[in-house]
N, C-alpha and C positions, 0 to 999 in steps of 0.2 A: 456276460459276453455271449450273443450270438453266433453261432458256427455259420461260418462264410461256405458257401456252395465250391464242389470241388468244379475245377477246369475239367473238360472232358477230356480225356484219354488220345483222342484225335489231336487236342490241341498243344496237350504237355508233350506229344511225340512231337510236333513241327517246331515246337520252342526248343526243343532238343536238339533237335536236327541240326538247325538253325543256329544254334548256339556253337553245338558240335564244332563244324563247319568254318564257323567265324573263329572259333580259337584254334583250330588245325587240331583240334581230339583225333589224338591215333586210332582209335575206334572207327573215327570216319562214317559215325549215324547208322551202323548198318541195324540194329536192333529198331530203332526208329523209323528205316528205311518200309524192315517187314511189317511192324505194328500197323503202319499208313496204310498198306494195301492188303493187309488182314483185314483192316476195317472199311476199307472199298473207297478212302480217300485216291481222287480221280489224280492221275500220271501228270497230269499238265499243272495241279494246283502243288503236287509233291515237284515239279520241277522249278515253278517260281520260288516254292520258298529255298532249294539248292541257287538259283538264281541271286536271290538276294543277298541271302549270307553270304556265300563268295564276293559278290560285291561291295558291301560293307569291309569283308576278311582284306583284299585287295587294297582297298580304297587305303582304309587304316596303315596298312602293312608301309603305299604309297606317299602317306602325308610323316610317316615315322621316320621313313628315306630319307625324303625329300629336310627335315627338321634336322634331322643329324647331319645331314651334306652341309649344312648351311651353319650347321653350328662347327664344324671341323673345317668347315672355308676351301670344301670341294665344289666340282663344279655344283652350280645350283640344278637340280632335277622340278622339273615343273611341278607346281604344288596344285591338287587337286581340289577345285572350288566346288561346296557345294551348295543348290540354291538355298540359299535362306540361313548358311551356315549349319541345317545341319539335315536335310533332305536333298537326294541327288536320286537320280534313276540309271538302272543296270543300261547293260548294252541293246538291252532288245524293247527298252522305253520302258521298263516298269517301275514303280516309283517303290519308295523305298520309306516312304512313310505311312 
């Protein structure tokens, strides 16, 4: 079995982050936050991906609501369509896939 090449350090921090983020990690990425701009990842790309995981974090938390209202026979809360079932974009158009 050949050894698979590691991810780079830049990337395992933003998966992190990003993960962080989407599960509400009480940590809240700050270790990953510093690693990004140790390593001179640019503010704007460290801000999409806070972008997107919140998105996802949100979206999810939204369609959970919306699922349980519906199963408990409260009012119904709009369920949140995404295109193609399962790619949607944040607030500011960025896409999520």
């Amino acid at each position: 079995m050949t050894e698979q090449p590691q991810l780079h350090s830049t990337i395992v921090a933003m998966v992190s982050l990003a993960a962080g983020i989407a599960a509400n990690h009480p940590a809240m990425g700050q270790c990953q936050l510093r690693k990004l701009r140790e390593a001179g990842v640019p503010e704007h790309q460290i801000k999409t991906v806070i972008e997107i995981a919140r998105h996802l974090r949100d979206e999810a938390a939204q369609k959970l609501d919306a699922e349980f209202d519906r199963e408990a026979g409260l009012e119904q809360q709009p369920v949140i369509e995404t295109a193609a079932a399962c790619c949607g974009s944040t607030a500011s158009g960025q896409s999520c896939c």
